[in-house]
C-alpha positions in Angstrom: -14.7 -35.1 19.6 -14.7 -35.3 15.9 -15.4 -31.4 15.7 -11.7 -31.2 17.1 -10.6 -33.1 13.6 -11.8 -30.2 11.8 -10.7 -27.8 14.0 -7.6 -28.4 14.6 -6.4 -28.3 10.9 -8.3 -25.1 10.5 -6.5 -23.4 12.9 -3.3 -24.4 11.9 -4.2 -23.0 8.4 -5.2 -19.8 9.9 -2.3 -19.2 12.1 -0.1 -19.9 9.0 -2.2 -17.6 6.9 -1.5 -15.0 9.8 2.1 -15.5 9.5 2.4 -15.3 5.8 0.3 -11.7 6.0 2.5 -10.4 8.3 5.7 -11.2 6.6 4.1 -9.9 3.4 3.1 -6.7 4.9 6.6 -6.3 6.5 8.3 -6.4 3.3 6.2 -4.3 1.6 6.4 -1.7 3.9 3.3 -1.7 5.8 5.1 -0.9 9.0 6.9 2.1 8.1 6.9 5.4 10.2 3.2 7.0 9.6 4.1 10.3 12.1 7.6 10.9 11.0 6.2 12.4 7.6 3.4 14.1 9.1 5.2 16.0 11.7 8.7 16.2 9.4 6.2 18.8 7.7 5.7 20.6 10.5 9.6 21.6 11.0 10.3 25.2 9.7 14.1 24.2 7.6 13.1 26.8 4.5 14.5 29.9 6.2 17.2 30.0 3.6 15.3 29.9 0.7 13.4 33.5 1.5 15.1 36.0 -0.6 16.9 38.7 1.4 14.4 41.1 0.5 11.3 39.8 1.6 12.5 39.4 4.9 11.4 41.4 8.3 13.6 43.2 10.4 13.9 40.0 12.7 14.7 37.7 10.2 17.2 39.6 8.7 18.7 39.9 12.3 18.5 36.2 13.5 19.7 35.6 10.4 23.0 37.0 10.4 23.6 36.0 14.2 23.0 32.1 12.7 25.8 33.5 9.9 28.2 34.9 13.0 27.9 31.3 15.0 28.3 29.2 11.6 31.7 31.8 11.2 33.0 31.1 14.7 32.5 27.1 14.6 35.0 26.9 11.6 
């Protein structure tokens, strides 16, 4: 019965501990998006920096039809 003396206040400083951790690593950005970087590399979005002549045949095409829709939204 006495053990429960000891055990009691170790818990409580434990769980406490716990709670402090988690708010610290909350704050400090622990928690942030890990995949959203990792796959935001994988999106191709640097089409328009290829000069015009070092694009193929199909780029050059798709990329006037993108200019023709852009042309017809405004």
């Amino acid at each position: 019965m006495q053990i429960l003396m000891i055990l009691v206040p170790v818990t409580l400083i434990l769980v406490a501990l716990g709670v402090v951790l988690f708010n610290w690593a909350v704050k400090n950005g622990q928690y942030d998006d890990l995949d959203g970087p990792a796959h935001r590399i994988l999106y191709d979005d640097d089409k328009d920096m290829i000069p015009d002549d070092a694009k193929t045949g199909n780029e050059k095409a798709a990329a006037d039809r993108s200019e023709t829709r852009d042309t017809r939204k405004q």
